[in-house]
C-alpha positions, 0 to 999 in steps of 0.5 A: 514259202508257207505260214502255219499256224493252229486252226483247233488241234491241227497245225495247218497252212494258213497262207503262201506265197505265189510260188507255194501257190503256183505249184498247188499248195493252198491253205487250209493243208495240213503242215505234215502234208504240205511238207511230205508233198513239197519238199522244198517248201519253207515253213515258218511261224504265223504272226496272227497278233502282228497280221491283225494290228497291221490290218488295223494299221491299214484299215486307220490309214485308208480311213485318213485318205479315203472314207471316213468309214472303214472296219478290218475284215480279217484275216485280210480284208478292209471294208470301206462305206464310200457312200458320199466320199467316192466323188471325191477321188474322181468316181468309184472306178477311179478311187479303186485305180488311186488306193491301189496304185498307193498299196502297191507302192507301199508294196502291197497287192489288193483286189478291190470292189465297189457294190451295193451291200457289204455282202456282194463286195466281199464275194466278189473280192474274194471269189471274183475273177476281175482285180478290180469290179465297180457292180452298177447299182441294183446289179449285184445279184446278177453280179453274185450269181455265178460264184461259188456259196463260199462267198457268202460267208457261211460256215464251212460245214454249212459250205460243205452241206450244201455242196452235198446236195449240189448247191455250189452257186449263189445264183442256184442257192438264192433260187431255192425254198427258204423253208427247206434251207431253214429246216436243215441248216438253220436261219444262217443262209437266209440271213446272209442272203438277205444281207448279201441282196440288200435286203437286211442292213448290215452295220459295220463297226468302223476302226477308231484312232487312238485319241490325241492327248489334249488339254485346254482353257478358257478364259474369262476375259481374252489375253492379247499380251505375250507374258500372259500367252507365255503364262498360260502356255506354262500353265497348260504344258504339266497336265499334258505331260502328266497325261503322256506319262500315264500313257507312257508316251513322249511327243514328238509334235505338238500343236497349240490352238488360240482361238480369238474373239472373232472367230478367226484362230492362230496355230503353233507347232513344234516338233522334236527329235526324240519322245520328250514329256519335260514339261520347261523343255516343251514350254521353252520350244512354243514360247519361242514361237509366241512372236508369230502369233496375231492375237487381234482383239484378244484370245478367248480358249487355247488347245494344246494337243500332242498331235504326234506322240511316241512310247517313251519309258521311265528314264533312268536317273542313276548310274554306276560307279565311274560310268559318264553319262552321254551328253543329251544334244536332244534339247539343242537339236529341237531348238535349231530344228524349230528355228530354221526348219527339220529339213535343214538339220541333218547328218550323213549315213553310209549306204552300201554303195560303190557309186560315191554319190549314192554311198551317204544319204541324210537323215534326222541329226538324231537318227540312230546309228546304223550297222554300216560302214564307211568305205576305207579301202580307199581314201574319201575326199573330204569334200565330195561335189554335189555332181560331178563336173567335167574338165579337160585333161590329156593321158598319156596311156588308158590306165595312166593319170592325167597331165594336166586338167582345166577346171573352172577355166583354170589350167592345173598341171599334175605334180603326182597322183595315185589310182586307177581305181575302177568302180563299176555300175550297179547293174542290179539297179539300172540296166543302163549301167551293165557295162559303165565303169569309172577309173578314179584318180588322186591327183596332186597339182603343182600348187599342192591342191589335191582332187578326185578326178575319174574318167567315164569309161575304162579308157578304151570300149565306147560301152563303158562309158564316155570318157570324159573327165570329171572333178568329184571331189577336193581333198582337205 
């Protein structure tokens, strides 16, 4: 697979995949060529927009973990100053093994490198051999001397000229008369020579987030009581949502910031389930958290900030004719979040999957719906055990129900039951589960109860499991 894109007039390859690569495509080839050479080749269209705000994505969030310094270097690059910060993360060698530990569980591969100058790092990234090179201080030009002028971020046809007089190394081109190199193609090669040796300093402009919005007050004499906390929080609540709506966002998490008179400060925070700039509703949320508050010998200054904040459009305050607004449960849902924390409110989604416990998963009470269904080709307890647990049970025949099953010490003989259904492991997932398999069971007791019992295994190879009986779940 390829992107194309336009590079001038001409619409060339501007990246491939490690099969495209493998079979010797590289970008740069014209689109025309690519395919009359690779017929099987997939094109489709670059996203160069969508590439560099997700560059600065990157760049923002390596900026909150890492350096405090940090600038894109497009179309794919990330320049990092860890000067100061590296000890930090354990040395250099060890913060380049943690960022790229964490890119590639985000899915991402990364070469890295560490070195005196700007310069040096980006040849040896780009044009190094190693994934991974921390240069000693002082060592770069050796380091530098054996790839190609390419890495020195030169123009192409400056590039090409020299390799015309059989310059193709830095190490031969940082040997050469700066005044025959000068005459000929100008002061661009010196300079990033110069930049690449540590010679000339290079500035590098760093990425910078988008400022929260804020807002707060001073007062003249501190505020201990809880109606004037109360009143101030009224009073700070209109000018944020007023700031959010000229940004069209909504917050999600709000944080306030009492400053005391001793220096000392109390923090609330509130988060909510969808974007919200009503100004009552945000209020109603801090001021219920106005009883864990400490104010001590008064509060001198209060911060809110919406420290979280999402695009939120007009709402619309019409609807047609016979049309029944849905009901807006946001403003219950923030409530009860705020009480006994996100983490306890939530709702069941389907996730394809044949294993019943790994057919639902949580999620937020609010999340949107997904296009996904309930398995109904069979019937679902009302009730499924958090894990299964085992019981003794007797079956007269491998594909047959038990007779009876003992569970939680009590001896349950079966009235009537419905199956096998046979539910295999998925073999895509784990390799452990090849051959498992589960033979599933309604089964009746004598006493009307109705539960979800399975045997691991299909009643006769040892491979498919170990034939135990287990409980999953109890019919309503």
């Amino acid at each position: 697979m390829a992107l194309a894109g336009r590079a001038g007039r001409r619409r060339v390859v501007l990246s491939v995949d490690l099969a495209a690569r493998r079979a010797g495509l590289r970008p740069g080839t014209p689109v025309t060529k690519a395919r009359a050479l690779y017929p099987d080749l997939t094109v489709l269209e670059a996203d160069p927009q969508g590439d560099r705000d997700g560059l600065e994505a990157l760049a923002l969030w390596l900026q909150r973990r890492i350096a405090p310094i940090v600038a894109t270097d497009p179309p794919d690059g990330i320049v990092l100053d860890t000067s100061g910060a590296d000890h930090l993360h354990g040395g250099e060698a060890a913060m380049l093994a943690a960022m790229v530990a964490r890119l590639r569980e985000s899915g991402m591969s990364a070469r890295v490198a560490v070195a005196d100058t700007l310069g040096a790092a980006h040849a040896l990234v780009r044009h190094g051999r190693a994934r991974m090179v921390v240069v000693p201080p002082g060592e770069g030009g050796a380091a530098m001397a054996d790839l190609p002028v390419a890495g020195l971020r030169l123009p192409d046809d400056i590039v090409e000229g020299l390799r015309a007089l059989g310059v193709s190394r830095i190490g031969a081109l940082a040997g050469m008369p700066r005044a025959p190199l000068a005459l000929r193609f100008g002061p661009e090669v010196a300079r990033r020579l110069d930049q690449a040796f540590g010679r000339v300093g290079e500035a590098i402009v760093p990425v910078r987030p988008v400022d929260p919005v804020a807002v707060s007050r001073n007062f003249a004499e501190p505020i201990g009581a809880a109606e004037t906390i109360a009143r101030m929080i009224g009073a700070l609540v209109p000018p944020l949502c007023r700031m959010l709506e000229e940004r069209g966002q909504g917050a999600r998490c709000l944080d306030l910031l009492l400053h005391r008179v001793d220096s000392r400060a109390e923090a609330i925070r509130v988060a909510t389930a969808r974007p919200v700039r009503d100004a009552g509703r945000l209020a109603r949320l801090l001021c219920e958290k106005i009883e864990t508050i400490d104010p001590g010998f008064g509060i001198e200054r209060m911060v809110l900030t919406a420290v979280r904040a999402e695009p939120m459009g007009a709402r619309q305050a019409l609807s047609l004719l016979g049309e029944t607004e849905e009901a807006d449960i946001s403003g219950l849902i923030d409530v009860l979040a705020n009480r006994v924390g996100a983490g306890a409110l939530y709702r069941l989604a389907p996730v394809e999957s044949d294993i019943p416990e790994r057919s639902l998963r949580r999620v937020p009470a609010l999340a949107p719906d997904e296009a996904r269904d309930w398995p109904d080709h069979w019937p679902r307890p009302a009730r499924l055990l958090p894990r299964p647990e085992p019981v003794q049970a007797m079956a007269e025949l491998p594909d047959q129900p038990p007779v009876f099953f003992i569970w939680r010490g009590v001896r349950r003989t079966v009235r009537c039951a419905d199956g096998p259904e046979r539910v295999f492991g998925e073999w895509w997932k784990e390799d452990g589960e090849l051959t498992t398999a589960r033979d599933y069971f309604r089964v009746e007791d004598m006493g009307g109860e109705r539960f979800w019992l399975y045997r691991a295994g299909d009643g006769e190879h040892g491979e498919t499991g170990s034939q135990g009986w287990f409980v999953h779940g109890i019919f309503g």
